[in-house]
Backbone as CSV, one residue per row, in Angstrom:
resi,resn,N_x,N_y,N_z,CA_x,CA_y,CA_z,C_x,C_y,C_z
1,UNK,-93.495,-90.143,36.647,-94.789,-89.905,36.055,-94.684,-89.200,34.708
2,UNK,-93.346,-88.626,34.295,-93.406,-87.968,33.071,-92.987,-88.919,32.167
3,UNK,-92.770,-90.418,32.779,-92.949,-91.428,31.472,-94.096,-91.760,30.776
4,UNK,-95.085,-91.244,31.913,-96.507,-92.133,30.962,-96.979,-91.044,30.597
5,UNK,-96.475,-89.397,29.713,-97.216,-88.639,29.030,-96.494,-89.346,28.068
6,UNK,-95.770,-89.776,27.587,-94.980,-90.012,26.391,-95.687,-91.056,25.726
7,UNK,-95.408,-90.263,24.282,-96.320,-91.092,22.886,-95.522,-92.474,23.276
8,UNK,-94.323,-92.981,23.655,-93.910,-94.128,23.542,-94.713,-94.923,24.711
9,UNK,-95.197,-94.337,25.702,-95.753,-95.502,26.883,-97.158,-95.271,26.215
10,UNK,-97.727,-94.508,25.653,-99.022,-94.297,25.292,-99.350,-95.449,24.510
11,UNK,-98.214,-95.273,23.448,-98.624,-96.765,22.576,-98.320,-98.161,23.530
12,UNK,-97.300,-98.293,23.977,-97.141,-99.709,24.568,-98.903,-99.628,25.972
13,UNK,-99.198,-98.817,26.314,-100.352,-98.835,26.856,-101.585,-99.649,25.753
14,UNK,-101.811,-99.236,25.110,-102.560,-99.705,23.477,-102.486,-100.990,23.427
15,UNK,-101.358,-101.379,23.113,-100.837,-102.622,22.470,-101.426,-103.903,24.244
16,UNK,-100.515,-103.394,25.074,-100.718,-104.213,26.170,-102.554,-104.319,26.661
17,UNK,-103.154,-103.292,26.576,-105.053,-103.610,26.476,-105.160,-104.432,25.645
18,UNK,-104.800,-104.356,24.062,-105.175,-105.392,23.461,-104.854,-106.775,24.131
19,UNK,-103.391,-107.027,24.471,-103.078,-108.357,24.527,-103.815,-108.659,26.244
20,UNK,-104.227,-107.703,27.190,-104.825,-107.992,28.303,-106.200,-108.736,28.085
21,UNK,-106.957,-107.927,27.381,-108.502,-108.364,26.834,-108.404,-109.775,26.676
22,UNK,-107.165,-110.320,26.078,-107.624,-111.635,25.119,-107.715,-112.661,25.998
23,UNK,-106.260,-111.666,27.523,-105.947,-112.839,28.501,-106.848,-113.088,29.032
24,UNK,-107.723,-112.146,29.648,-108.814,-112.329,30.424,-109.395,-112.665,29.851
25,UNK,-110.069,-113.263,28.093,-111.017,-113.937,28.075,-110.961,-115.304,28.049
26,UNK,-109.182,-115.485,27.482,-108.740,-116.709,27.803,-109.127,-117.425,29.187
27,UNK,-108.691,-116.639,30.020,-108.935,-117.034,31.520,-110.356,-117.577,32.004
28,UNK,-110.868,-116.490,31.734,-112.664,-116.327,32.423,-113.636,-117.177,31.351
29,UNK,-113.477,-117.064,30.311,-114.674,-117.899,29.130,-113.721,-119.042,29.432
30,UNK,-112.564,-119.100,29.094,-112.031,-121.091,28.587,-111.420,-121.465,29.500
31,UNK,-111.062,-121.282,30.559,-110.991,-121.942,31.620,-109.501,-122.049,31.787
32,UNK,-108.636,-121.278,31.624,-107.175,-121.003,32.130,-107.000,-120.882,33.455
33,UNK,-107.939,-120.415,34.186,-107.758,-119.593,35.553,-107.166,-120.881,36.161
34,UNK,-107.686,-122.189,36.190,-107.109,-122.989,37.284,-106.655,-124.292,35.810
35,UNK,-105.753,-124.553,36.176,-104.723,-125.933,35.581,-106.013,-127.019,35.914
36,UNK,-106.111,-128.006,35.209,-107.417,-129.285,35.091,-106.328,-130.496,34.975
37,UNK,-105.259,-130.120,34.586,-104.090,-131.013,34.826,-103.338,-131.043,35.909
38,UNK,-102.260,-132.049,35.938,-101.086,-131.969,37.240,-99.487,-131.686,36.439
39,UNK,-99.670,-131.697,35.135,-98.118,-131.634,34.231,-98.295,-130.679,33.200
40,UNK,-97.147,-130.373,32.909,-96.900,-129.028,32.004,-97.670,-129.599,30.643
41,UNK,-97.470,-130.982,30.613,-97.945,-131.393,28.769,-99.702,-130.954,28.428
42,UNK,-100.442,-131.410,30.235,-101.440,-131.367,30.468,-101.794,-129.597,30.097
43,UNK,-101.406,-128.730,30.782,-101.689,-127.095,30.640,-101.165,-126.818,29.576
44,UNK,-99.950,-127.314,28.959,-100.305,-126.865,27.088,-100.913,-127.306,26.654
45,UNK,-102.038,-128.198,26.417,-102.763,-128.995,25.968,-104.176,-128.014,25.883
46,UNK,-104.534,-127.864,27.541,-105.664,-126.904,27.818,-105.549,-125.262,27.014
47,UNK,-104.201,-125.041,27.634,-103.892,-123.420,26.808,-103.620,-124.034,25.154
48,UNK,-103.517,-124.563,24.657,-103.324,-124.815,23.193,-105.271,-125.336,22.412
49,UNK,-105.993,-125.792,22.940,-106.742,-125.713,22.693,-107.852,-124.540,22.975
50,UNK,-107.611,-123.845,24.295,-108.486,-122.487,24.626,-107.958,-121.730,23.256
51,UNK,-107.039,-121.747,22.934,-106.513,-121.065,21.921,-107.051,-120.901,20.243
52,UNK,-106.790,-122.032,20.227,-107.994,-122.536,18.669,-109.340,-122.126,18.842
53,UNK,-109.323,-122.479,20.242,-111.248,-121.830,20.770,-111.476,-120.743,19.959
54,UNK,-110.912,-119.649,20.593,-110.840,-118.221,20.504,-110.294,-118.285,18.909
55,UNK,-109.374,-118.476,18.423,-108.924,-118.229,16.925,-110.050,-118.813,16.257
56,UNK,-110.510,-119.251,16.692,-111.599,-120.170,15.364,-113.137,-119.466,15.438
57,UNK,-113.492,-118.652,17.031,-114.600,-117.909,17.179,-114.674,-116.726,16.492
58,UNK,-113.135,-116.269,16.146,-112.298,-114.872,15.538,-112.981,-115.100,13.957
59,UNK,-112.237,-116.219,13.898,-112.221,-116.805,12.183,-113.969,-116.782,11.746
60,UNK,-115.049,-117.387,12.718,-116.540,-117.761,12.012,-117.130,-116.002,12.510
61,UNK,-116.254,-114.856,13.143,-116.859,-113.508,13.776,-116.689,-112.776,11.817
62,UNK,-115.265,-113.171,11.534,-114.984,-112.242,10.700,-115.801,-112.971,8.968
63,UNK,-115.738,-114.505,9.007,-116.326,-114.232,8.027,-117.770,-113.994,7.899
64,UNK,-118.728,-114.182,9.075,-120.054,-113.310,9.173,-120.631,-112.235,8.435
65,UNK,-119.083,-111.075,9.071,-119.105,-109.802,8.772,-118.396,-109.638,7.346
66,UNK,-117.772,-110.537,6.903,-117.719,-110.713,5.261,-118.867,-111.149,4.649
67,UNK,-119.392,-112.196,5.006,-120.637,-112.188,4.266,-121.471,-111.091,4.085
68,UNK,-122.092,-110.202,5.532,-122.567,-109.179,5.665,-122.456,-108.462,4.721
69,UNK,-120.881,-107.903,4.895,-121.228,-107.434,3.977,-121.162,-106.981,1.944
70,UNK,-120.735,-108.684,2.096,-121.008,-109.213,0.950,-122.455,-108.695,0.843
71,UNK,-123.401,-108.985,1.284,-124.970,-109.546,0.859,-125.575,-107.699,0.822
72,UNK,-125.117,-107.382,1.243,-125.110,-105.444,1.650,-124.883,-104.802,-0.423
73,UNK,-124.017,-105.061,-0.070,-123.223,-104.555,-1.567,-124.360,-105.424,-2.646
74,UNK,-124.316,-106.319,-2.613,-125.092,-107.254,-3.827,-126.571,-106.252,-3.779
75,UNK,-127.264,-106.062,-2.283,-128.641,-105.214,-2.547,-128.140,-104.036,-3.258
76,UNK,-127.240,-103.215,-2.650,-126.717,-102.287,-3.477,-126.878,-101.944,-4.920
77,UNK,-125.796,-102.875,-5.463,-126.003,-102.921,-6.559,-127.447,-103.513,-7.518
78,UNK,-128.360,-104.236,-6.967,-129.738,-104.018,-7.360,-130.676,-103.258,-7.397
79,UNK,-130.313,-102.571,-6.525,-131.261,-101.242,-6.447,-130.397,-100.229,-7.190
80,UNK,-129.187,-100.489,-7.742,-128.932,-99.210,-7.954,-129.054,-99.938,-9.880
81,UNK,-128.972,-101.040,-10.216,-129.181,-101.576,-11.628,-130.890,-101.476,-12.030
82,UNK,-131.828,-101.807,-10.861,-133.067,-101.422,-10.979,-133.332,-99.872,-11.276
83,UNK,-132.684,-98.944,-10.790,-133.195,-97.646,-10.711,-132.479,-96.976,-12.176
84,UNK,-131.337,-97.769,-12.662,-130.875,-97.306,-14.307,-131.900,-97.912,-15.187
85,UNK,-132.619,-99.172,-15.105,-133.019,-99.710,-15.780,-134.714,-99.110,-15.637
86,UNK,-135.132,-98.664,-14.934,-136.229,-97.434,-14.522,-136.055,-96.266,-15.399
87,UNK,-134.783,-95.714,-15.154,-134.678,-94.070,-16.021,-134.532,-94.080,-17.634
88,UNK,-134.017,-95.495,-18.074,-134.052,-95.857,-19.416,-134.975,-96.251,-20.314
């Protein structure tokens, strides 16, 4: 038990949640839990596409939140070019 005070299991604790989360959503949202095939070509096929699933839901999450807050900054800077162009 005096392995898991240690900063070294602390982090591999970290790291392994991350990579748990993804499994289980792999599993439970895209349908890993049970093989839809009978051959290995068949379940890389399924796990290779759940995969793109998820990378590509990642890919349209993050540029959202780029746009966001793209469109954030642009008000920004209007209100803050309106309020010089006010004091002048």
């Amino acid at each position: 038990m005096e392995y898991e005070q240690t900063d070294e299991f602390k982090a591999y604790r970290r790291k392994r949640y991350a990579i748990e989360s993804k499994n289980s959503q792999l599993k439970n949202t895209y349908g890993l839990a049970r093989n839809k095939t009978s051959d290995l070509k068949g379940m890389t096929l399924q796990s290779v596409m759940a995969i793109i699933a998820v990378n590509l839901k990642r890919i349209i999450s993050l540029q959202k939140e780029k746009n966001r807050l793209i469109a954030k900054e642009k008000r920004r800077l209007n209100r803050l070019s309106r309020t010089n162009r006010l004091s002048s």
